[in-house]
Residue frames as qw, qx, qy, qz and C-alpha x, y, z in Angstrom:
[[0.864, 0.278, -0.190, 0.374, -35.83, -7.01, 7.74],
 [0.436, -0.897, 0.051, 0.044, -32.72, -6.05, 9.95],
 [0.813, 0.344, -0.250, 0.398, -29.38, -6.53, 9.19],
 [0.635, -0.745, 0.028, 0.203, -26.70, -6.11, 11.74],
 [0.339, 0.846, -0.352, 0.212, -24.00, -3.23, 10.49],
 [0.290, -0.731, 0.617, 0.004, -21.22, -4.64, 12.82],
 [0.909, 0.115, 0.370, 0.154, -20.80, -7.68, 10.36],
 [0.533, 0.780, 0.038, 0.324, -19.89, -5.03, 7.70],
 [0.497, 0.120, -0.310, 0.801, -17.12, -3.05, 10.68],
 [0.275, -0.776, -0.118, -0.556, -19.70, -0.89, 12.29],
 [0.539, -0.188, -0.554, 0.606, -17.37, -0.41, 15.87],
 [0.212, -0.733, -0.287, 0.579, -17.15, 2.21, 18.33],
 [0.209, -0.382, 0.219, 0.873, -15.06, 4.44, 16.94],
 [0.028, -0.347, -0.617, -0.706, -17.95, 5.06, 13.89],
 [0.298, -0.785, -0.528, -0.125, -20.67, 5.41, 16.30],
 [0.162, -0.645, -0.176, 0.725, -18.72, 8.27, 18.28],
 [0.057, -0.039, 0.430, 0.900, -18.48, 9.79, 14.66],
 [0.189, -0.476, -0.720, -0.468, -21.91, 8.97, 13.72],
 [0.258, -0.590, -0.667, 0.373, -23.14, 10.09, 17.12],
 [0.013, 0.355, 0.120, -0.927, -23.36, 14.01, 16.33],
 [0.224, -0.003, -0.713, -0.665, -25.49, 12.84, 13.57],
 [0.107, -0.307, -0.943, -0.069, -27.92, 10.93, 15.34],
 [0.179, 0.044, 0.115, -0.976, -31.59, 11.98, 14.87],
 [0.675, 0.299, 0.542, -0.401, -35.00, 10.80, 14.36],
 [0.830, 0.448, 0.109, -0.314, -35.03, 11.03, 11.06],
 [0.381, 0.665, -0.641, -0.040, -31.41, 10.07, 10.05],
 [0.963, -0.204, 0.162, -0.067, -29.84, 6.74, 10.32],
 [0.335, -0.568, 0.673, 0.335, -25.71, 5.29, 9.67],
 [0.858, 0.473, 0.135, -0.149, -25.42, 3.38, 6.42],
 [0.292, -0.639, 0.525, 0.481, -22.54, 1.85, 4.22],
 [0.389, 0.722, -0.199, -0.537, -22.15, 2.65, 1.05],
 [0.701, -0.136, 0.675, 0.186, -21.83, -1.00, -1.21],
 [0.516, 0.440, 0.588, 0.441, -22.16, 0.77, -4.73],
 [0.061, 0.663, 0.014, -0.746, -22.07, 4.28, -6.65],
 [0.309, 0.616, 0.607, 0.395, -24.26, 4.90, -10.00],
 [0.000, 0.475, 0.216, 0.853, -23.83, 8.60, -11.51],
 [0.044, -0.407, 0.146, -0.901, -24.58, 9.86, -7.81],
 [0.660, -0.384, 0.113, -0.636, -26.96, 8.04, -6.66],
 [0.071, -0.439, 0.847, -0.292, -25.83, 5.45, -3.79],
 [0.727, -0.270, -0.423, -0.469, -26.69, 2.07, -2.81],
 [0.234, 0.382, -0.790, 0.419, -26.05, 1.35, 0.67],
 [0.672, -0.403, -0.603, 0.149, -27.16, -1.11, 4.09],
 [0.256, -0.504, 0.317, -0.762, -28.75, 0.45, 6.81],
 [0.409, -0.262, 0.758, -0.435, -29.97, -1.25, 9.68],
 [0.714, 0.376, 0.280, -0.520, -32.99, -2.23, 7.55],
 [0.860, 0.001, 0.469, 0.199, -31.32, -3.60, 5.17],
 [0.506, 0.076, 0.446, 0.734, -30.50, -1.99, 1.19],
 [0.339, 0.812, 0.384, -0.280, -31.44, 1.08, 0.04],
 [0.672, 0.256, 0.372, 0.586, -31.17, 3.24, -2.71],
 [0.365, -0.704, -0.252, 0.555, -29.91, 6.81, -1.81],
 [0.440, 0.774, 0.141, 0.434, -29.41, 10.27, -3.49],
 [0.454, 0.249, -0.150, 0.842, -26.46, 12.69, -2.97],
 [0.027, -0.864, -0.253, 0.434, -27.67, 15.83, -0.44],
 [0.469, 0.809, 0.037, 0.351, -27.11, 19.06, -2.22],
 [0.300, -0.920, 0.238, 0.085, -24.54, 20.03, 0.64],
 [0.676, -0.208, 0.631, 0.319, -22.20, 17.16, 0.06],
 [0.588, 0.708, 0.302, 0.250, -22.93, 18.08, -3.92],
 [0.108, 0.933, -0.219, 0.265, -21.27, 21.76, -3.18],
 [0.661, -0.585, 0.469, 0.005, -18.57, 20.63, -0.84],
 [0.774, -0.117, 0.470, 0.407, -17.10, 18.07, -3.85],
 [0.623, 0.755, 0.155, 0.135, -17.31, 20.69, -6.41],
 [0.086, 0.917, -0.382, 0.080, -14.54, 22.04, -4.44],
 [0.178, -0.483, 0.857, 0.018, -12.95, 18.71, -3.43],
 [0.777, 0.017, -0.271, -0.568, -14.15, 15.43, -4.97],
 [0.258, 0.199, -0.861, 0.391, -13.03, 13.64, -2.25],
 [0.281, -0.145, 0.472, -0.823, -16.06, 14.51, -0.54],
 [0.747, -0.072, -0.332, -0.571, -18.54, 12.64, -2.47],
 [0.430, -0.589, 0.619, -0.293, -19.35, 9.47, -1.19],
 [0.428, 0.267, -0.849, -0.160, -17.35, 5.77, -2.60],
 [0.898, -0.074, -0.425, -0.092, -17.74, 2.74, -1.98],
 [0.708, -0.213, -0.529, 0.417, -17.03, 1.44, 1.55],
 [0.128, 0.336, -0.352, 0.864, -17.94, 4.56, 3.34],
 [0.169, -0.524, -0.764, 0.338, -20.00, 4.90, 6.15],
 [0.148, -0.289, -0.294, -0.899, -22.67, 7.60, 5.41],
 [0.136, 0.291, 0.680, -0.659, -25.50, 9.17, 7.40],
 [0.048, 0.202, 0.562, 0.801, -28.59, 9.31, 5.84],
 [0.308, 0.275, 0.307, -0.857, -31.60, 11.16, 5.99],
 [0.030, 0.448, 0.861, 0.237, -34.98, 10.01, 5.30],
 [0.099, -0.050, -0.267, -0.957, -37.64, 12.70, 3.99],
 [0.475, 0.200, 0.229, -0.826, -41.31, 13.75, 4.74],
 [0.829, 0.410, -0.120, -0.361, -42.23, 12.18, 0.87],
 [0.987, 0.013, 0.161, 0.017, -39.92, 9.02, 1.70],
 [0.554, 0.736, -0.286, 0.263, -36.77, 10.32, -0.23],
 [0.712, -0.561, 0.298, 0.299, -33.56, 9.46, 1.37],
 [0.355, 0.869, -0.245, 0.244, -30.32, 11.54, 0.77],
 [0.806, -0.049, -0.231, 0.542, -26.48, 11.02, 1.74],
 [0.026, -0.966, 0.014, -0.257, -25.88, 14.16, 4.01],
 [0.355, -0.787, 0.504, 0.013, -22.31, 13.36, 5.84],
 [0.817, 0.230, -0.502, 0.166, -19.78, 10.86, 4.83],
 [0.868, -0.468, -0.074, 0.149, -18.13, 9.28, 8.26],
 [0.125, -0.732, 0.628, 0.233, -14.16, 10.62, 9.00],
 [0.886, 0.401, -0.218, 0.079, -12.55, 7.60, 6.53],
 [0.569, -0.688, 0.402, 0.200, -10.22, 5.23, 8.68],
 [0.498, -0.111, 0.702, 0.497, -8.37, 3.98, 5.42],
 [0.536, 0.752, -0.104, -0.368, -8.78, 5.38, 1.62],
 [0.730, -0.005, 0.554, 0.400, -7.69, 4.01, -1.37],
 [0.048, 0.806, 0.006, -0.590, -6.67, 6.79, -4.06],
 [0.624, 0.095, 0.267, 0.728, -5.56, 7.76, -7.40],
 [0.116, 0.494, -0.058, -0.860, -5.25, 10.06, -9.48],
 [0.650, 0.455, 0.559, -0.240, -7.87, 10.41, -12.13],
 [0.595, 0.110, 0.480, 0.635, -7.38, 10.12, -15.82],
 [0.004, -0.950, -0.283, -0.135, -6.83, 13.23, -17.52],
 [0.378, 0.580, -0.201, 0.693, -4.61, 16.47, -17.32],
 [0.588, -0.681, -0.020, -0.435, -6.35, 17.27, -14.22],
 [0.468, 0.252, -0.746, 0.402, -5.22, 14.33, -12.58],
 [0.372, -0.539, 0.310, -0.689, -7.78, 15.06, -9.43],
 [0.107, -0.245, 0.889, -0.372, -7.68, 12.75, -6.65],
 [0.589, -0.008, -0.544, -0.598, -10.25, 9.90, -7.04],
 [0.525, -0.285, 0.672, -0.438, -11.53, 7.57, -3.65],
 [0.585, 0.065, -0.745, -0.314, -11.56, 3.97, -5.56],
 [0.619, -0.530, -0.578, -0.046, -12.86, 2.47, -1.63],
 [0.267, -0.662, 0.250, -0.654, -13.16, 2.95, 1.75],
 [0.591, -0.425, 0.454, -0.514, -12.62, 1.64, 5.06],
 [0.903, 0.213, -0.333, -0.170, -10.83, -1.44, 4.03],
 [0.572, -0.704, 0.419, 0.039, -8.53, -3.13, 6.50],
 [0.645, -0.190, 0.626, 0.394, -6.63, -5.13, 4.05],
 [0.370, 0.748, -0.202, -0.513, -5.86, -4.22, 0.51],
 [0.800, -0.110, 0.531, 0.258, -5.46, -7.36, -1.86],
 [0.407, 0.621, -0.521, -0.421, -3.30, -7.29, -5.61],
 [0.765, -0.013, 0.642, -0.047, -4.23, -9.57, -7.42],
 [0.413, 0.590, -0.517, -0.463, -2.76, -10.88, -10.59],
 [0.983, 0.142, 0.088, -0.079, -3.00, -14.04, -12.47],
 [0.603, -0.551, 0.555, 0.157, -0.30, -16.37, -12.51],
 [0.391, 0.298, 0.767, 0.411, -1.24, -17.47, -16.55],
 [0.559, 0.589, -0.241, 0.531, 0.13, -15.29, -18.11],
 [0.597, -0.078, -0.407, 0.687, 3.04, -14.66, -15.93],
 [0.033, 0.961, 0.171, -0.215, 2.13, -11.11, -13.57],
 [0.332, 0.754, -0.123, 0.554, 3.84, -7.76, -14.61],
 [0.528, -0.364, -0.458, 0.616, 6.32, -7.08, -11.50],
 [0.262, 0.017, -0.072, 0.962, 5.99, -3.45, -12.54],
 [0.432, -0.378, -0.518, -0.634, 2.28, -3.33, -12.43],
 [0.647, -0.515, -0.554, 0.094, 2.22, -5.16, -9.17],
 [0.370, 0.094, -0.129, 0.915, 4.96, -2.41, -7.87],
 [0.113, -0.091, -0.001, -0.989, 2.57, 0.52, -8.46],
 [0.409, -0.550, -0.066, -0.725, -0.27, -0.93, -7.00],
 [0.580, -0.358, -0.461, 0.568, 1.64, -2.10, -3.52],
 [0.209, 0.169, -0.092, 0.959, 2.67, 1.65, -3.78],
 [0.425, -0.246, -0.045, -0.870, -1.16, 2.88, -3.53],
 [0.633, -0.378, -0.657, -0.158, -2.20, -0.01, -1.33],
 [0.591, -0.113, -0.325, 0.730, 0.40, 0.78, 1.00],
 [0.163, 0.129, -0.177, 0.962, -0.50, 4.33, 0.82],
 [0.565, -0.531, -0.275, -0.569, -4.47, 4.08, 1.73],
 [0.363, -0.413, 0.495, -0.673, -3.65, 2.94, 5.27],
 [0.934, -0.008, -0.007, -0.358, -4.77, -0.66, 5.10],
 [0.398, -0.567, 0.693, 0.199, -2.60, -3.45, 5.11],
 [0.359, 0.540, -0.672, -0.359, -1.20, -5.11, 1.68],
 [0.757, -0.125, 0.626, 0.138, -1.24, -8.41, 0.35],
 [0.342, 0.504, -0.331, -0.721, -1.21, -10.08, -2.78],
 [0.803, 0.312, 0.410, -0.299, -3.26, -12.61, -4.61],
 [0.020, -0.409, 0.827, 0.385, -1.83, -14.78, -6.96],
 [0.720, -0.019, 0.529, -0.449, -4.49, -16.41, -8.93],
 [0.865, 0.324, -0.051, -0.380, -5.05, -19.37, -11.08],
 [0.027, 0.682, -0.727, -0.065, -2.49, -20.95, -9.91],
 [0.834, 0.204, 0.473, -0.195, -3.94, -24.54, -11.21],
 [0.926, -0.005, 0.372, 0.061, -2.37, -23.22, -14.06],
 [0.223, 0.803, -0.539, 0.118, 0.98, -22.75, -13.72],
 [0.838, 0.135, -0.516, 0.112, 3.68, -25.27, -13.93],
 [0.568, -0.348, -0.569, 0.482, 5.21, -23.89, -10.84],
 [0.438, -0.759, -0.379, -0.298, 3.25, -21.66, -8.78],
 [0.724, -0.566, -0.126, 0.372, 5.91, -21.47, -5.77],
 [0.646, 0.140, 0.180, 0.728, 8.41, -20.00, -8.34],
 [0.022, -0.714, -0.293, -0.635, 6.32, -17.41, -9.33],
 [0.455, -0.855, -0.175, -0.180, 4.92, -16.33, -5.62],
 [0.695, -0.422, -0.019, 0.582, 8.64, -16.65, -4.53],
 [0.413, 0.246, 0.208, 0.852, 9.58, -13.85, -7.43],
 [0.264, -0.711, -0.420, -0.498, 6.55, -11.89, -6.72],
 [0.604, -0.787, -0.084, 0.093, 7.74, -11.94, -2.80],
 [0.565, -0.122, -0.011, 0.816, 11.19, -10.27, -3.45],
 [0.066, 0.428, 0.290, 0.853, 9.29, -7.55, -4.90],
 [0.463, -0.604, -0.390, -0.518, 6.98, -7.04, -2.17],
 [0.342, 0.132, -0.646, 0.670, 9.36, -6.80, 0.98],
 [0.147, 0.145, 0.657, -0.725, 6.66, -7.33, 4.16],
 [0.655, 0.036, -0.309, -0.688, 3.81, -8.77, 2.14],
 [0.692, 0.078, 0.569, -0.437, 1.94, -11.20, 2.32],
 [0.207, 0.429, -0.701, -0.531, 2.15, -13.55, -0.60],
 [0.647, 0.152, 0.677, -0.316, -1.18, -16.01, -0.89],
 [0.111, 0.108, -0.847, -0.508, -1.32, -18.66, -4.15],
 [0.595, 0.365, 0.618, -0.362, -4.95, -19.44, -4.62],
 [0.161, 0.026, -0.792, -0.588, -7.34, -21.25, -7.10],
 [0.768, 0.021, 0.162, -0.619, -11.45, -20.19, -6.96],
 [0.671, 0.077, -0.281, -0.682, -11.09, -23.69, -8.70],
 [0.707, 0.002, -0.707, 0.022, -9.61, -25.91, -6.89],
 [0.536, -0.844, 0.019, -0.025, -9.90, -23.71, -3.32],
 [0.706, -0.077, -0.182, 0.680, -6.07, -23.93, -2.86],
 [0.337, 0.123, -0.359, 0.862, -5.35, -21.12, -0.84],
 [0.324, -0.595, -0.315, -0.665, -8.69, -19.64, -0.13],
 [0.570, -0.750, -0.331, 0.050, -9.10, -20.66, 3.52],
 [0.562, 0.024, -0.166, 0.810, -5.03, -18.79, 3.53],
 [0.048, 0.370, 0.334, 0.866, -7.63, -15.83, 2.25],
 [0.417, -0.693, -0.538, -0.236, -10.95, -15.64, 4.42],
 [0.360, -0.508, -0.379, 0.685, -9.40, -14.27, 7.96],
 [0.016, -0.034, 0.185, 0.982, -8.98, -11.02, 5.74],
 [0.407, -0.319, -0.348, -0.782, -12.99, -11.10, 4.99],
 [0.270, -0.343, -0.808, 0.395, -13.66, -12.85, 9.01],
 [0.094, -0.740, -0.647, -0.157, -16.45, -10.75, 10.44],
 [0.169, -0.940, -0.189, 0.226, -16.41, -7.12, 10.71],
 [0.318, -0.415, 0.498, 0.691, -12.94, -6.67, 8.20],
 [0.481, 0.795, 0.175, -0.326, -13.28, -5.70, 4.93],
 [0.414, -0.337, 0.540, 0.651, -10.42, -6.39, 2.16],
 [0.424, 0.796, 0.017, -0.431, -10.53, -4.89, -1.01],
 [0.786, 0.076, 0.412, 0.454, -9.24, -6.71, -4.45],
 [0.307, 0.831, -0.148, -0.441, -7.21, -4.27, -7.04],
 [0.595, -0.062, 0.703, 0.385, -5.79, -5.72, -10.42],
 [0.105, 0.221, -0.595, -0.766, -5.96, -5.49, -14.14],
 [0.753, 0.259, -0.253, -0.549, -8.72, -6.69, -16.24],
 [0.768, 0.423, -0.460, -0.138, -8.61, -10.69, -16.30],
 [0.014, -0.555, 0.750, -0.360, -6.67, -11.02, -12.72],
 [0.385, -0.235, -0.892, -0.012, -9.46, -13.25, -11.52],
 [0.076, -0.153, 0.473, -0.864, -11.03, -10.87, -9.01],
 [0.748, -0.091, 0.085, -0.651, -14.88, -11.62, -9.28],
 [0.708, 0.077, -0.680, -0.171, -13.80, -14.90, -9.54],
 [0.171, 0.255, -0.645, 0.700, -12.29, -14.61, -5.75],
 [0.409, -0.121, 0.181, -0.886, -15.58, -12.98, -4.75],
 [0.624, 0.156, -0.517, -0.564, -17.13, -15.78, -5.88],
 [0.566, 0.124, -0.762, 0.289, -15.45, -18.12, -4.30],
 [0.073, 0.077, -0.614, 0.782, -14.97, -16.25, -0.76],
 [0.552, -0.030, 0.185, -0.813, -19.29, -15.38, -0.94],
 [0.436, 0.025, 0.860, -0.264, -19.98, -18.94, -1.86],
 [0.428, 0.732, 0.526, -0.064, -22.50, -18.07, -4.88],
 [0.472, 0.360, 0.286, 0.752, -21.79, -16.52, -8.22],
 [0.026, 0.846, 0.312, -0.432, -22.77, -12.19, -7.60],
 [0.019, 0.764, -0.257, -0.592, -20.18, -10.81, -10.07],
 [0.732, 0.635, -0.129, -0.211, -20.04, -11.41, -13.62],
 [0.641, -0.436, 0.507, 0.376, -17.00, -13.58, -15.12],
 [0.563, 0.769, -0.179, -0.242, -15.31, -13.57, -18.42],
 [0.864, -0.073, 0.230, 0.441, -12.42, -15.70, -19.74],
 [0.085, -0.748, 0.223, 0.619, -9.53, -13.88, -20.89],
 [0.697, 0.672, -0.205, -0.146, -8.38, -13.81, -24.49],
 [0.918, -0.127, 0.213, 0.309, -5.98, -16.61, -25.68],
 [0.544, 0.774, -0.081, 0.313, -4.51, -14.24, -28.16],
 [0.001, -0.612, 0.422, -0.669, -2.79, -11.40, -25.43],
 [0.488, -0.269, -0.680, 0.476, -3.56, -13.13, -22.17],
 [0.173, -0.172, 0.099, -0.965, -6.00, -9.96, -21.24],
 [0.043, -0.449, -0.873, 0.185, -9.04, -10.05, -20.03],
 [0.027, -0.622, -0.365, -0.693, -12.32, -7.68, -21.10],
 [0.213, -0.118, 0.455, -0.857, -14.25, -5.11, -17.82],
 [0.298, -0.429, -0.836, -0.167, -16.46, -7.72, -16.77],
 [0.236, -0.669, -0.496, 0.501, -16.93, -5.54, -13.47],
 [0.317, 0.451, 0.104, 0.828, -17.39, -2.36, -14.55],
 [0.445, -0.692, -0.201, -0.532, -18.49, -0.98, -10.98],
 [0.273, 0.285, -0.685, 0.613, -16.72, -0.87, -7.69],
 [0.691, -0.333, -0.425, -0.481, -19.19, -3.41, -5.42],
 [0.066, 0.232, -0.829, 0.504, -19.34, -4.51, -1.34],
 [0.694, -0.140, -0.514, -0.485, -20.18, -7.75, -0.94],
 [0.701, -0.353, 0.291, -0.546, -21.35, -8.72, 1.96],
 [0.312, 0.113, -0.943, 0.016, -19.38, -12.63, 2.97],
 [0.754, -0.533, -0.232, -0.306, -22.27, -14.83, 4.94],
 [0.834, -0.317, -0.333, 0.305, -21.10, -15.22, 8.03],
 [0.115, -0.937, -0.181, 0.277, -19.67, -11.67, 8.10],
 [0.444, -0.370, 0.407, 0.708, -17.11, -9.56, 6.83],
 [0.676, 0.618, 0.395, -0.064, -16.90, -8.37, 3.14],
 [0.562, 0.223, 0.472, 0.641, -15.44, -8.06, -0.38],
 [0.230, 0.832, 0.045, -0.502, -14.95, -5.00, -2.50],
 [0.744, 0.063, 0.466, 0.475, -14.43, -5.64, -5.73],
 [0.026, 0.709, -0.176, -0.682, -13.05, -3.42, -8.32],
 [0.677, 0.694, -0.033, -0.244, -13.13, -2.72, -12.18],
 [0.879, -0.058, 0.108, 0.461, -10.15, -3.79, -13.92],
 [0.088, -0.916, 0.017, 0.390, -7.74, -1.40, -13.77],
 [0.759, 0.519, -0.057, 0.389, -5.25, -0.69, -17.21],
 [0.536, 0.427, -0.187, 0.704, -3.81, 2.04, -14.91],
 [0.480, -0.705, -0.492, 0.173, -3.51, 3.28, -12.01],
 [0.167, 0.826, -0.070, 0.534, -2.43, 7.27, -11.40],
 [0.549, -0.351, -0.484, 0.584, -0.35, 7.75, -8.25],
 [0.177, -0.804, -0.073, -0.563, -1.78, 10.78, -6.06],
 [0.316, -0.755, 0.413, -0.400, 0.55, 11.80, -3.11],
 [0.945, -0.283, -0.061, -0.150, 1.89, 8.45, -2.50],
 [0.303, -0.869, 0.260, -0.291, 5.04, 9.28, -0.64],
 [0.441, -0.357, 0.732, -0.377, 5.13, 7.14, 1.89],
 [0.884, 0.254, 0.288, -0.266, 3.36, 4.28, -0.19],
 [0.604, 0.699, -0.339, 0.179, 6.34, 4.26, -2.55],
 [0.197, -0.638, 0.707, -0.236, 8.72, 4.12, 0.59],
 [0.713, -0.068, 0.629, -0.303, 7.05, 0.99, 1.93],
 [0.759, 0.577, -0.215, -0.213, 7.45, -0.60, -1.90],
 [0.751, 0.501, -0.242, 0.356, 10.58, -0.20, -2.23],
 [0.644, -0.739, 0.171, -0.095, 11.50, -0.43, 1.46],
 [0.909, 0.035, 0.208, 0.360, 14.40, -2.47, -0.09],
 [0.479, 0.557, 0.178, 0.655, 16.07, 0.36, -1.92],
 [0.269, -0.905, 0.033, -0.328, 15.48, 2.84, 0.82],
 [0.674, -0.617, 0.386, 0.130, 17.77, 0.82, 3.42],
 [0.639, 0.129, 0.080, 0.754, 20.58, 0.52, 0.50],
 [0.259, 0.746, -0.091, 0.607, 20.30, 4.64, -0.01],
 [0.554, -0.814, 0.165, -0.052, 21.03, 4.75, 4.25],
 [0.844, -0.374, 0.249, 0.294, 24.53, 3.31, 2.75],
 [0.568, 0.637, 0.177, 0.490, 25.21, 5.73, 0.42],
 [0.456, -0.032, -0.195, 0.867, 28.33, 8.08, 1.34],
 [0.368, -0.119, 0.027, -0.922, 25.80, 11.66, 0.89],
 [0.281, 0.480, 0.575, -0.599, 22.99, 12.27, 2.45],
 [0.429, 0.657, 0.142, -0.603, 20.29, 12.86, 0.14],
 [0.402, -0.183, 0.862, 0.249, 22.01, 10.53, -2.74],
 [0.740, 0.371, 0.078, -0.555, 19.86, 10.62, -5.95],
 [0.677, -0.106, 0.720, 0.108, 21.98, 7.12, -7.06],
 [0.615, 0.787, 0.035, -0.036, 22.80, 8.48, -10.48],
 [0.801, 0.399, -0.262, 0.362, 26.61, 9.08, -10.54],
 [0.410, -0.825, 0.207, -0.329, 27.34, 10.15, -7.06],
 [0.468, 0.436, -0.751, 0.164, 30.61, 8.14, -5.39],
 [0.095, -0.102, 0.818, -0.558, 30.02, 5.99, -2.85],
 [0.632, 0.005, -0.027, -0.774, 26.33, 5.03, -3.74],
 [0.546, -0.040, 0.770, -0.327, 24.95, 1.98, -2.26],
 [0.602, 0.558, 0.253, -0.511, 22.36, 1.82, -4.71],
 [0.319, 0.842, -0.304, -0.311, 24.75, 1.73, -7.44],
 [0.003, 0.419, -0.898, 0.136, 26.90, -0.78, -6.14],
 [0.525, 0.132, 0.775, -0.326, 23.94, -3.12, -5.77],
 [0.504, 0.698, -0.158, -0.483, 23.25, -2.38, -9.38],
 [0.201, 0.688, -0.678, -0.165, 26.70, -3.87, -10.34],
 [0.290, -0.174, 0.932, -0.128, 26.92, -6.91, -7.84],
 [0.431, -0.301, -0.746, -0.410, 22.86, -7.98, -8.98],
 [0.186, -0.193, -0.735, 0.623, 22.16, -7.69, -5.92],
 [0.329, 0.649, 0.498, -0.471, 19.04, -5.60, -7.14],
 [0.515, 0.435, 0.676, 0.295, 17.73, -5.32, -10.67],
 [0.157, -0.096, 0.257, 0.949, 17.86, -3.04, -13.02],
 [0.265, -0.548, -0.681, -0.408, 14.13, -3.53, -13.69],
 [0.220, -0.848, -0.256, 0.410, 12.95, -2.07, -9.80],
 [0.262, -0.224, 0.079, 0.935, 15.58, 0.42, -10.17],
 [0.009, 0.288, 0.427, 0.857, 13.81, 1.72, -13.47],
 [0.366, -0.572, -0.728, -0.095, 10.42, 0.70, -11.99],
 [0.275, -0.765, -0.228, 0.535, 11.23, 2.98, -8.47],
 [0.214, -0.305, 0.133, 0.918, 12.42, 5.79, -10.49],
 [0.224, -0.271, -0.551, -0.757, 9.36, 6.11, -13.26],
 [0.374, -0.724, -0.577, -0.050, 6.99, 5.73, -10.16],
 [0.436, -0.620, -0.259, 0.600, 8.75, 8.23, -8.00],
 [0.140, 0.186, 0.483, 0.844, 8.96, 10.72, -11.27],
 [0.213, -0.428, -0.492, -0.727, 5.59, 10.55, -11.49],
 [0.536, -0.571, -0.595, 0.183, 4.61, 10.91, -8.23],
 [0.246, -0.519, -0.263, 0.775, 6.37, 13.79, -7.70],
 [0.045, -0.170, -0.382, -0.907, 4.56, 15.59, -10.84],
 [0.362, -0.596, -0.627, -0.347, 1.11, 14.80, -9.52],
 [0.418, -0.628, -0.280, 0.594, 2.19, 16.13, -5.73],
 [0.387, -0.143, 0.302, 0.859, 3.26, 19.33, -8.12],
 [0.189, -0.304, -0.607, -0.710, 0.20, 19.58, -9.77],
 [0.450, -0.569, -0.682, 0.091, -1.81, 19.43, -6.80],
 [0.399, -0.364, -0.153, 0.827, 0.20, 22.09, -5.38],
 [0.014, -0.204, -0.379, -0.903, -0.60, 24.42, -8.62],
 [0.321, -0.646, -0.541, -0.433, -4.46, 23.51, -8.11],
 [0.584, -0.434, -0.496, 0.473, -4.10, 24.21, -4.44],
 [0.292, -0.406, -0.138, 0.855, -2.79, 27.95, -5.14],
 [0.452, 0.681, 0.376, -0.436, -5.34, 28.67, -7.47]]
């Protein structure tokens, strides 16, 4: 069996990385699952199933970035008695982060090497704008490019309304209505999974993601669940972060549902959010303006008129709060 890695994004720029690596007994590989350590990823040959090295083992006790997620290219090394270990993880052109749960808070790699980063939320019940907020913020900040998925929109009475409210919040998104069941929007969706791209779905519990997957691969692979009529929730059908392979190339990464997502360093992911609120504070009389009770504040004055909502407002200030405590905390761990 062979399988050709440049369906999955194997390009140049991996093989110059990969290329100090290359040996008889080692081979490139990318990483389409992680189980307590031990990896399952497509090599030329096709799947295997791969243990941690013990270098890469020491190396994340001090950073646990190192280990290697889902969607990473990984060299691996194939043993005398057959064993085959993950001994390098590839430089990582795009990461998706948080912070993990916990006092700790330590940076967590939820994928890799995705070129597009979908949010996806169901249109029934209505999404949470402040949910969708904070993860644009950490799409935006892995280096991929944003969208967002709107699904089941079969059923909602109006669907346009919604994806029009959903695109004020999301200034330079993408905004794509779809339905796995009637295909409405899906062919809007595929370029993102066209051969050799990778997009990656993130959402709550219940958003419809494996349902997507479904759709986009053609053939059920990921469990489904209806949501509960009570709360409009949905249970962790996925409970594993999985890259599937689309026929014809390209592939899906689906994720667990997520109740929360920790921001870790996301800066510049927050900027690009609320890109809308940055270019009022460039009209605010001071420099450096924290739009609290300063005179002259843009920010403030768009408050009044409506002209922006008191919802963002809160929304950019309880993400940008907590964003700078985790940068803070990072700092602490950082100085020992």
């Amino acid at each position: 069996m062979t399988f050709d890695l440049s369906s999955l994004g194997w390009d140049t720029a991996f093989r110059s990385a990969y290329a100090g690596h290359a040996r008889a007994d080692q081979h490139p590989a990318r990483v389409v699952r992680v189980d307590r350590g031990v990896c399952t990823a497509i090599g030329a040959t096709g799947p295997h199933r791969v243990t941690v090295g013990g270098g890469l083992l020491a190396a994340a006790a001090q950073d646990s970035t190192r280990l290697p997620g889902t969607g990473d290219w990984v060299v691996v090394r194939t043993w005398p008695d057959g064993r085959e270990t993950v001994e390098a993880v590839l430089p990582r052109r795009t990461a998706i982060v948080r912070a993990s749960a916990g006092k700790d808070s330590l940076p967590q790699v939820l994928a890799a090497n995705v070129d597009s980063v979908a949010v996806v939320a169901a249109v029934d019940p209505e999404p949470d704008p402040a949910t969708v907020e904070r993860l644009l913020a950490v799409a935006w900040e892995s280096g991929a490019r944003p969208l967002v998925v709107l699904t089941k929109v079969d059923l909602a009475a109006d669907p346009e309304a919604i994806r029009d409210e959903i695109a004020e919040i999301a200034p330079g998104v993408d905004v794509l209505a779809v339905s796995a069941a009637t295909g409405r929007g899906l062919s809007e969706l595929r370029p993102f999974v066209a051969a050799g791209r990778t997009v990656a779905l993130l959402g709550p519990s219940g958003a419809g993601k494996s349902t997507v997957v479904n759709a986009l691969v053609g053939t059920t692979v990921m469990d489904t669940q209806a949501i509960r009529g009570s709360d409009g929730r949905g249970r962790h059908t996925t409970t594993y972060r999985a890259l599937v392979p689309v026929p014809g190339g390209g592939a899906v990464l689906d994720t667990p549902g997520l109740r929360s997502v920790g921001l870790f360093d996301s800066t510049a992911g927050l900027a690009q959010t609320f890109a809308d609120i940055d270019e009022l504070g460039e009209l605010c009389r001071f420099r450096g303006c924290t739009h609290t009770r300063e005179p002259g504040c843009a920010v403030a004055e768009a408050l009044v008129t409506g002209e922006l909502s008191r919802r963002r407002m809160a929304s950019w200030r309880k993400l940008r709060r907590e964003n700078t405590a985790a940068i803070a905390r990072h700092r602490r761990r950082a100085q020992g």
